[in-house]
GUZA-561659 format. One line per 5 residues: number of its first residue (from 0); their letters; for each residue y, z, x of C-alpha. Coordinates in nm, 2 decimals. Example, Ala and Ser with C-alpha at 12.3 -4.5 7.8 and 13.67 -1.06 7.14 Angstrom:
<atoms>
0	AS	-0.45,0.78,1.23  -0.11,0.71,1.37
</atoms>
This chain:
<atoms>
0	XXXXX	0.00,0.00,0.00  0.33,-0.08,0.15  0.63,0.15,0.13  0.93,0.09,-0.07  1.28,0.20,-0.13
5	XXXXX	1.20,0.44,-0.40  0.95,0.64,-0.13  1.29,0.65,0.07  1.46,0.76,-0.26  1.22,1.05,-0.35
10	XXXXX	1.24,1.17,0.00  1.56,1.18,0.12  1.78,1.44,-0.12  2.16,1.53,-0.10  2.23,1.86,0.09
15	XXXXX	2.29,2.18,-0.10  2.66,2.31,-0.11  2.56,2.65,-0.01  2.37,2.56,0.31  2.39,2.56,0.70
20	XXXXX	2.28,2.44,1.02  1.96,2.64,0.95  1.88,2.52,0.67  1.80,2.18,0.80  1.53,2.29,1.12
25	XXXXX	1.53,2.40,1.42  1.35,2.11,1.64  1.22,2.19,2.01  1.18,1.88,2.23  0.93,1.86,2.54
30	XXXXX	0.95,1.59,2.80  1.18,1.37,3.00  1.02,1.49,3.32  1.09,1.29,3.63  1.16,0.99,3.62
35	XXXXX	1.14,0.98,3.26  1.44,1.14,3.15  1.55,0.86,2.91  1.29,0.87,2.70  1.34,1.25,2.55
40	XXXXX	1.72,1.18,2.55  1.66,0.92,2.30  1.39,1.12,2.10  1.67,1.37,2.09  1.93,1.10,2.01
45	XXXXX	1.72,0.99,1.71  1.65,1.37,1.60  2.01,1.45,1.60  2.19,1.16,1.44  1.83,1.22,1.14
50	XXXXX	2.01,1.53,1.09  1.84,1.80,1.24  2.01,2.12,1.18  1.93,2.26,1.54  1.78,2.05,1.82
55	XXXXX	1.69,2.21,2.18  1.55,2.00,2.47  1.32,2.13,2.75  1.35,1.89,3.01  1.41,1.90,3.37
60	XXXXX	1.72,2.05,3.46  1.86,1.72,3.63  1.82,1.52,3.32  2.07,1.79,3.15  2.37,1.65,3.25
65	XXXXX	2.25,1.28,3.15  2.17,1.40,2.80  2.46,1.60,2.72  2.67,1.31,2.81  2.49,1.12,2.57
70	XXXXX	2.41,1.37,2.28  2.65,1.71,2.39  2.53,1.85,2.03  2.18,1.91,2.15  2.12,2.23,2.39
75	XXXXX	1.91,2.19,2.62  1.71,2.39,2.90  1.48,2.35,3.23  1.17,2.29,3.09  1.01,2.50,3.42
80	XXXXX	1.18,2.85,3.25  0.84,2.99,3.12  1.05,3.29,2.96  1.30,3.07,2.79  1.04,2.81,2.70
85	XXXXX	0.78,3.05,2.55  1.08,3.22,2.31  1.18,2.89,2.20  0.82,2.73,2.11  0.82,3.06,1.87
90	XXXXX	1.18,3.03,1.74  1.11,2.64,1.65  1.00,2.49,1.34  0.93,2.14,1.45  0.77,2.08,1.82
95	XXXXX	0.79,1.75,1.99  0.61,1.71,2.27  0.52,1.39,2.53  0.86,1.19,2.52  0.86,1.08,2.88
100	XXXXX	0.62,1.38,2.97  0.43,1.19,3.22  0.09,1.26,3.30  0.06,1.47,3.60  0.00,1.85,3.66
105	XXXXX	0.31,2.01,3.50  0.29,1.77,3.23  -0.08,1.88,3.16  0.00,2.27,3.19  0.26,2.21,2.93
110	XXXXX	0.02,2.02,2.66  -0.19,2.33,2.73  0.09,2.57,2.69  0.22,2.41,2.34  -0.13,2.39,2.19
115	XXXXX	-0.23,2.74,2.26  0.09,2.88,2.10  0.14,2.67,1.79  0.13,2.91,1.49  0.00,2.80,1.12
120	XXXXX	0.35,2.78,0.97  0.50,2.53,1.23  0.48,2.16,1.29  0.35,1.99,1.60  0.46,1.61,1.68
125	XXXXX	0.23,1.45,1.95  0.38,1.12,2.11  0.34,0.92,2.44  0.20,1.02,2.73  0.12,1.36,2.53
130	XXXXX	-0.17,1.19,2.37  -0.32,1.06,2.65  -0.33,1.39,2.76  -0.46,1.51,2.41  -0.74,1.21,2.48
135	XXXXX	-0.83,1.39,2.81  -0.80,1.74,2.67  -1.11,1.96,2.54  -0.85,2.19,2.41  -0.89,2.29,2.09
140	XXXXX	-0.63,2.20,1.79  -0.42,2.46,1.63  -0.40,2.54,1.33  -0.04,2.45,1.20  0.15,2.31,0.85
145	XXXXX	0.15,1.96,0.99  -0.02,1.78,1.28  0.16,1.42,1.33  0.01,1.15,1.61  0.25,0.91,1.66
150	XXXXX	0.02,0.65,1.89  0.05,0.31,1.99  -0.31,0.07,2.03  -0.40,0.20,2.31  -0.32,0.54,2.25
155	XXXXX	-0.54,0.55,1.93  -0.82,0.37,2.09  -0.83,0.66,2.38  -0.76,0.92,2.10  -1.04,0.77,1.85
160	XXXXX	-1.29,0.60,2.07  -1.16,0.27,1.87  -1.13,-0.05,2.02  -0.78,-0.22,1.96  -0.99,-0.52,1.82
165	XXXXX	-1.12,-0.27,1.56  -0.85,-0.09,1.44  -0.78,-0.21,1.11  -0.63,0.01,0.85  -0.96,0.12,0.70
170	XXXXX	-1.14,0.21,1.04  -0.83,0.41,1.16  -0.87,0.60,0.81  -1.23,0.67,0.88  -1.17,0.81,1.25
175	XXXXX	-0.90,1.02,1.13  -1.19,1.22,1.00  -1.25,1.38,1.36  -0.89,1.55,1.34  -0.80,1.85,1.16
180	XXXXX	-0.78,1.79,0.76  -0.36,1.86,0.83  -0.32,1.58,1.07  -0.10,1.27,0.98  -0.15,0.98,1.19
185	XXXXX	0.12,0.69,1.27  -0.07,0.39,1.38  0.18,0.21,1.56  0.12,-0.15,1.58  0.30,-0.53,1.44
190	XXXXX	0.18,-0.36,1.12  0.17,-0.05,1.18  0.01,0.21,0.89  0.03,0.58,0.81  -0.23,0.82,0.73
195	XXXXX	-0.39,1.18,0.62  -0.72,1.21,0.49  -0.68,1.29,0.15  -0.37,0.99,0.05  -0.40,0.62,0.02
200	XXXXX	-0.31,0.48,0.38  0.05,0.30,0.36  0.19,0.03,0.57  0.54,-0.11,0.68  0.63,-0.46,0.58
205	XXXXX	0.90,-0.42,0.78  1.03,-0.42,1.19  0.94,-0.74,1.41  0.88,-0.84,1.79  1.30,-0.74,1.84
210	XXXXX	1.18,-0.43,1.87  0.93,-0.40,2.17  1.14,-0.28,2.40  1.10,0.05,2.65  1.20,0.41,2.41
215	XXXXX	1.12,0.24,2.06  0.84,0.51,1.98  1.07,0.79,2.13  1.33,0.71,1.89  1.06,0.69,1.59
220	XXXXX	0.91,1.03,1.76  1.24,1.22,1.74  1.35,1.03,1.38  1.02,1.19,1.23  1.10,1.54,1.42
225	XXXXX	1.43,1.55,1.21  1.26,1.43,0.87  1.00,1.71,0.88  1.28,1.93,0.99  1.42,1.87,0.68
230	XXXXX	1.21,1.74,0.38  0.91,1.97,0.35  0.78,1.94,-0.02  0.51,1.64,0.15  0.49,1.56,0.47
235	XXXXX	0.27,1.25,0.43  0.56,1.09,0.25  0.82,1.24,0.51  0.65,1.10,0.82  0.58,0.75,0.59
240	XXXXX	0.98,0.73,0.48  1.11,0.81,0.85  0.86,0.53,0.98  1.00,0.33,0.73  1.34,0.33,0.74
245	XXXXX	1.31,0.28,1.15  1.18,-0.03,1.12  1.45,-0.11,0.82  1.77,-0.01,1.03  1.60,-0.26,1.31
250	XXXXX	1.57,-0.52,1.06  1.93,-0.48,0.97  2.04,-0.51,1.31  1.80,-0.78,1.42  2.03,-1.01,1.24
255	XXXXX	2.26,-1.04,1.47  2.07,-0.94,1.77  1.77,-1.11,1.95  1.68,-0.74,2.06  1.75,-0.43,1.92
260	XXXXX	1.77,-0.12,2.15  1.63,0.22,2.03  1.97,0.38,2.07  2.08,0.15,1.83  1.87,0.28,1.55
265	XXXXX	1.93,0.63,1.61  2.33,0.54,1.58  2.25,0.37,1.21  2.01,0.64,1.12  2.34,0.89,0.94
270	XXXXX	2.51,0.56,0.76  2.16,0.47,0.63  2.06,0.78,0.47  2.37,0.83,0.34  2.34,0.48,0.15
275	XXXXX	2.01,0.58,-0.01  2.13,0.92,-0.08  2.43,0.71,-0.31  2.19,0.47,-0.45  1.95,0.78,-0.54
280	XXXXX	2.29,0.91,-0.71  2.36,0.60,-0.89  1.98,0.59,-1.02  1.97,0.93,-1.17  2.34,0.88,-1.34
285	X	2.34,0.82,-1.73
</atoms>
């Protein structure tokens, strides 16, 4: 089933009068280790402009500078303080984890830090070179509100033992049986598809080749950490709708561009909710 506007409607509401910055999530991003730095600046880019009511970044300490350049309404930290990083994994509501994490020792010691303290009522967001990792670990899965796999091909066939050439929407339905029942998976592809065990699989008609370009998944990684932030009532729909709408913006923008960069999207992401929050409006008016 493919997604439509009225998905987008359902999901994204207006904001209350009487709320505030906490209202809207608190979001803790992991990665952007060297030389990888770019890669959780535009995850965070993407989570900000989404809306995310609080967003804080472990990275490495000289990649601070270069994202509060870029995003100076993010806080950020050196993701080597174990004291600061272990108080903010428990203060966060969203995780994101494996935006340019890279795949080496510090990068694997984190994975196994995040997984071991995950607790039931939080949600955990597993992208990039976090899931090859996940592939390699024997670690077990928490127990959380919301697992979300956000891999590419190759990714999924490491994490499911399924061959590219074998991935079609029904077969990544059926290995998504050998993940926790709470686990949503983003199949990234030219057509890409969104599941959970128990819903109908759905799939974008939307987004084209204008879009393969280095820090596309980091910008859909950190626009589905500030949807979930957000819109809790189903997060099958949540993670569908943000997946959606990325591929929309790029559509919008492919119109007058042979490419469309990542940062691009995450710069549209504000002005496009805002146009289905007014259409949503105009719908429900008498």
């Amino acid at each position: 089933m493919a997604i439509d506007q009225n998905l987008l409607k359902k999901v994204i509401r207006s904001r209350p009068l009487d709320s505030h910055k906490g209202t809207f999530g608190r979001v803790l991003l992991i990665g952007g280790l060297y030389p990888y730095g770019g890669a959780i600046i535009l995850a965070s880019l993407a989570c900000v402009h989404s809306g995310a009511g609080l967003v804080m970044v472990a990275t490495d300490r000289d990649n601070i500078p270069a994202l509060h350049a870029q995003l100076p309404e993010a806080m950020a930290f050196d993701v080597r303080d174990q004291d600061l990083l272990a108080e903010q994994l428990k203060m966060a509501d969203v995780i994101l984890i494996g935006s340019g994490l890279g795949e080496g020792p510090p990068a694997q010691h984190l994975l196994t830090e995040v997984l071991s303290k995950v607790s039931p009522n939080q949600i955990l967001l597993v992208d990039g070179s976090g899931l090859n990792l996940l592939a390699k670990s024997s670690q077990q899965l928490p127990t959380c509100q919301a697992l979300i796999l956000t891999p590419h091909q190759k990714e999924w066939e490491r994490l499911s033992e399924l061959a590219i050439e074998q991935q079609s929407v029904r077969a990544s339905q059926q290995a998504l049986q050998q993940f926790p029942a709470w686990t949503i998976l983003v199949a990234k592809s030219h057509r890409t598809s969104i599941h959970c065990l128990d819903r109908e699989p759905l799939t974008l008609d939307v987004g084209g080749p204008y879009q393969a370009t280095g820090g596309m998944g980091d910008t859909l990684a950190g626009m589905i950490a500030g949807f979930v932030a957000q819109f809790q009532e189903d997060f099958f729909e949540t993670v569908a709708a943000a997946t959606h709408l990325h591929s929309a913006i790029a559509d919008q923008l492919a119109q007058d561009a042979y490419v469309v960069l990542p940062s691009q999207i995450s710069r549209e992401v504000s002005r496009a909710m805002k146009q289905i929050e007014k259409f949503k409006y105009a719908d429900e008016r008498p």
